[in-house]
N, C-alpha and C positions, 0 to 999 in steps of 0.2 A: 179294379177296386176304386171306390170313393175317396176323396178325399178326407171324409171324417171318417174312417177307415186307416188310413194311412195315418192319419193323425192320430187316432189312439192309440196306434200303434207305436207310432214313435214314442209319443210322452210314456208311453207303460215302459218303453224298455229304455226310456232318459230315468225314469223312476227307478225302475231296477240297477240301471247301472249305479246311478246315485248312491242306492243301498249301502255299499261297500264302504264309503266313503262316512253317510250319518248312518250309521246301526241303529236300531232300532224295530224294525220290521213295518214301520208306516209306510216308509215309500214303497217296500217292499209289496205292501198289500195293496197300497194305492194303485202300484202297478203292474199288478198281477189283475186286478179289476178293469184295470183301461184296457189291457189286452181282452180281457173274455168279453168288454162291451164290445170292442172293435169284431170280435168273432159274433156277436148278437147282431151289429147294426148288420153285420153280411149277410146273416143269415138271413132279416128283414129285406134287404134288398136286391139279396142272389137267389136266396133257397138254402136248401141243404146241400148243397153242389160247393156253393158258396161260402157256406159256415165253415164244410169241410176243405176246401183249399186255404180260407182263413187259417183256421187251426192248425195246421201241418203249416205253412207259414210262421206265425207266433211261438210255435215248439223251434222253427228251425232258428229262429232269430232270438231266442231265448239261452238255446244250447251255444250259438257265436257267441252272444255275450258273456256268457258266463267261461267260455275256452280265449277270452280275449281279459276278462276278470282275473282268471286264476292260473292261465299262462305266461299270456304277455304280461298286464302291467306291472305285474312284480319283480320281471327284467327291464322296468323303466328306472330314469334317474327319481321321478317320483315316484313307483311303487316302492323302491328301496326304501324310502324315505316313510311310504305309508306300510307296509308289512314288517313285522316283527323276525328278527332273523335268529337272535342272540337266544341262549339259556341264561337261566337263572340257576349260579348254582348256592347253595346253603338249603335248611328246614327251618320251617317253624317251628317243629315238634320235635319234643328229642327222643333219640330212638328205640326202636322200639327192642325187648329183650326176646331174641327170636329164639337162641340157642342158651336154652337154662343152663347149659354142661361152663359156660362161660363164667355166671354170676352166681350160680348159688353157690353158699358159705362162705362169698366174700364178704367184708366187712364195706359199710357204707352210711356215708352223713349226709343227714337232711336237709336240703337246700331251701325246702319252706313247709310250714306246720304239717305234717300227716295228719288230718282228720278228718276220717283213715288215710285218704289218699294227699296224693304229695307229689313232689321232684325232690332223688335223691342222686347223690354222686358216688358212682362206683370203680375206682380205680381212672380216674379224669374223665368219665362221660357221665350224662343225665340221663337219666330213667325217672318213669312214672311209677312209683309204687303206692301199695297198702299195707299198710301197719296193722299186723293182727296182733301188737297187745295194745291198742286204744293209741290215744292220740298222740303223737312224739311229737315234741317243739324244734324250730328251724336250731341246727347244729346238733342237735341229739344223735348218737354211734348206733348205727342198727347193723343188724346184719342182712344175710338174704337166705333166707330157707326154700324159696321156690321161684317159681313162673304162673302163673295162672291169666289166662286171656291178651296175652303179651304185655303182661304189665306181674313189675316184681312183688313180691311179698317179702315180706320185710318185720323184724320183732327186733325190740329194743336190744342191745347185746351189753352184758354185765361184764 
Protein backbone atom coordinates (compact mmCIF):
# COMPACT_ATOMS: atom_id res chain seq x y z
CA UNK A 1 0.00 0.00 0.00
CA UNK A 2 1.03 3.82 -0.53
CA UNK A 3 1.65 6.05 1.52
CA UNK A 4 -1.33 8.41 0.78
CA UNK A 5 -3.26 5.24 1.32
CA UNK A 6 -2.10 4.63 4.74
CA UNK A 7 -2.52 8.17 5.33
CA UNK A 8 -6.08 8.26 4.72
CA UNK A 9 -6.38 5.71 6.43
CA UNK A 10 -5.24 6.74 9.55
CA UNK A 11 -6.80 10.36 9.64
CA UNK A 12 -10.33 8.65 8.81
CA UNK A 13 -10.10 6.37 11.72
CA UNK A 14 -8.19 9.56 13.99
CA UNK A 15 -11.57 11.09 12.80
CA UNK A 16 -13.63 8.53 13.76
CA UNK A 17 -12.07 7.92 16.87
CA UNK A 18 -12.40 11.66 17.54
CA UNK A 19 -16.20 11.15 17.05
CA UNK A 20 -16.80 10.01 20.61
CA UNK A 21 -15.37 12.56 22.05
CA UNK A 22 -16.97 15.95 19.76
CA UNK A 23 -20.45 14.49 18.73
CA UNK A 24 -21.79 15.66 16.19
CA UNK A 25 -21.39 13.41 13.13
CA UNK A 26 -18.71 15.84 11.19
CA UNK A 27 -15.72 13.97 11.96
CA UNK A 28 -17.70 11.20 11.74
CA UNK A 29 -18.41 11.83 8.00
CA UNK A 30 -15.17 13.34 7.40
CA UNK A 31 -14.02 10.20 8.28
CA UNK A 32 -15.91 7.92 6.88
CA UNK A 33 -14.99 9.76 3.48
CA UNK A 34 -10.97 9.67 4.16
CA UNK A 35 -11.54 5.92 4.39
CA UNK A 36 -13.62 5.24 1.11
CA UNK A 37 -10.97 7.91 -0.66
CA UNK A 38 -8.11 5.84 0.64
CA UNK A 39 -10.15 2.55 -0.76
CA UNK A 40 -10.49 4.97 -4.27
CA UNK A 41 -6.77 5.93 -4.38
CA UNK A 42 -6.17 1.92 -4.27
CA UNK A 43 -8.21 1.13 -6.44
CA UNK A 44 -6.43 3.83 -8.91
CA UNK A 45 -3.39 2.37 -8.13
CA UNK A 46 -3.83 -1.62 -7.43
CA UNK A 47 -7.13 -2.50 -9.31
CA UNK A 48 -9.90 -4.05 -8.11
CA UNK A 49 -7.50 -6.59 -6.30
CA UNK A 50 -6.58 -3.48 -4.54
CA UNK A 51 -9.74 -1.60 -3.79
CA UNK A 52 -10.79 -5.16 -2.41
CA UNK A 53 -7.96 -5.92 0.03
CA UNK A 54 -8.41 -1.93 0.96
CA UNK A 55 -11.84 -2.32 2.00
CA UNK A 56 -11.68 -5.57 4.07
CA UNK A 57 -8.75 -3.66 5.71
CA UNK A 58 -10.84 -0.25 6.49
CA UNK A 59 -13.92 -2.63 7.68
CA UNK A 60 -11.43 -4.57 9.89
CA UNK A 61 -9.83 -1.21 11.37
CA UNK A 62 -13.04 0.27 11.71
CA UNK A 63 -14.70 -2.73 13.81
CA UNK A 64 -10.96 -2.45 16.26
CA UNK A 65 -12.01 0.94 16.74
CA UNK A 66 -15.12 1.00 17.59
CA UNK A 67 -14.41 -2.67 20.14
CA UNK A 68 -11.52 -0.44 21.70
CA UNK A 69 -14.53 2.66 21.73
CA UNK A 70 -17.14 0.78 23.46
CA UNK A 71 -15.02 -1.83 25.29
CA UNK A 72 -11.93 -0.54 26.47
CA UNK A 73 -12.13 3.07 27.14
CA UNK A 74 -14.95 3.22 29.31
CA UNK A 75 -12.76 0.84 31.61
CA UNK A 76 -10.28 3.66 31.52
CA UNK A 77 -9.74 6.41 34.30
CA UNK A 78 -10.81 8.81 31.40
CA UNK A 79 -13.64 6.79 29.94
CA UNK A 80 -15.07 6.85 33.51
CA UNK A 81 -14.87 10.33 33.43
CA UNK A 82 -16.19 10.52 29.78
CA UNK A 83 -19.21 7.95 29.88
CA UNK A 84 -22.30 8.48 31.80
CA UNK A 85 -22.78 5.61 34.42
CA UNK A 86 -25.51 7.11 36.84
CA UNK A 87 -29.64 7.28 36.45
CA UNK A 88 -31.59 9.96 36.90
CA UNK A 89 -34.25 9.19 39.08
CA UNK A 90 -37.67 11.64 39.39
CA UNK A 91 -40.40 12.88 36.10
CA UNK A 92 -41.26 15.60 34.61
CA UNK A 93 -44.47 14.67 33.98
CA UNK A 94 -46.91 13.72 36.54
CA UNK A 95 -48.31 10.47 36.34
CA UNK A 96 -50.14 9.20 34.31
CA UNK A 97 -53.79 7.54 35.68
CA UNK A 98 -53.36 3.99 34.31
CA UNK A 99 -55.89 2.16 36.71
CA UNK A 100 -59.43 4.20 36.76
CA UNK A 101 -60.60 1.55 39.60
CA UNK A 102 -57.97 3.83 41.67
CA UNK A 103 -59.41 7.49 41.02
CA UNK A 104 -62.65 7.60 39.94
CA UNK A 105 -65.24 9.14 42.44
CA UNK A 106 -62.51 10.48 44.24
CA UNK A 107 -62.60 13.86 45.11
CA UNK A 108 -59.76 16.29 43.83
CA UNK A 109 -58.39 20.07 43.55
CA UNK A 110 -57.13 21.96 41.00
CA UNK A 111 -53.67 22.73 41.02
CA UNK A 112 -53.84 25.30 37.92
CA UNK A 113 -56.94 26.62 35.76
CA UNK A 114 -58.74 23.58 33.89
CA UNK A 115 -59.50 25.24 30.49
CA UNK A 116 -60.61 22.26 29.97
CA UNK A 117 -57.48 20.68 30.84
CA UNK A 118 -55.21 21.13 33.87
CA UNK A 119 -53.13 19.57 36.84
CA UNK A 120 -55.07 18.37 39.49
CA UNK A 121 -54.33 16.77 43.05
CA UNK A 122 -55.90 13.45 43.87
CA UNK A 123 -55.33 12.12 47.39
CA UNK A 124 -51.30 13.75 47.28
CA UNK A 125 -50.35 12.85 43.62
CA UNK A 126 -50.74 15.01 40.25
CA UNK A 127 -52.82 14.16 37.31
CA UNK A 128 -53.50 15.63 34.17
CA UNK A 129 -57.11 16.21 33.78
CA UNK A 130 -60.35 17.56 31.86
CA UNK A 131 -62.96 19.41 33.17
CA UNK A 132 -66.28 18.39 31.51
CA UNK A 133 -68.48 21.21 33.02
CA UNK A 134 -66.09 24.13 31.47
CA UNK A 135 -63.50 25.86 32.92
CA UNK A 136 -62.68 25.49 36.90
CA UNK A 137 -60.31 28.01 38.54
CA UNK A 138 -56.80 26.81 40.35
CA UNK A 139 -58.35 25.56 44.00
CA UNK A 140 -61.73 24.68 42.65
CA UNK A 141 -63.18 20.92 44.38
CA UNK A 142 -63.75 18.51 41.50
CA UNK A 143 -64.23 15.31 41.47
CA UNK A 144 -63.31 12.37 39.14
CA UNK A 145 -65.93 10.50 37.03
CA UNK A 146 -63.55 8.65 34.66
CA UNK A 147 -60.25 7.85 32.62
CA UNK A 148 -60.12 8.71 29.07
CA UNK A 149 -56.79 8.48 27.10
CA UNK A 150 -54.71 8.34 30.56
CA UNK A 151 -55.65 11.51 31.40
CA UNK A 152 -58.64 12.00 34.32
CA UNK A 153 -61.98 13.56 33.66
CA UNK A 154 -63.02 15.52 36.14
CA UNK A 155 -66.70 17.97 36.95
CA UNK A 156 -67.03 20.47 39.43
CA UNK A 157 -68.35 18.73 42.72
CA UNK A 158 -71.22 20.71 44.73
Amino acid sequence: MSTLILALFLLGLIFLGLEIILPGAILGIAGVLLLLGGVAVAWLEHGVQGAAVAFVVAVAAVAALLYLELRVVPRTRFGRRLFLTGAIDGASQPPVADRASDVVGKDAVALTALAPTGLVMVEGRRYEARCDSGFAEEGTRLRVVRVESFQLVVIQSN
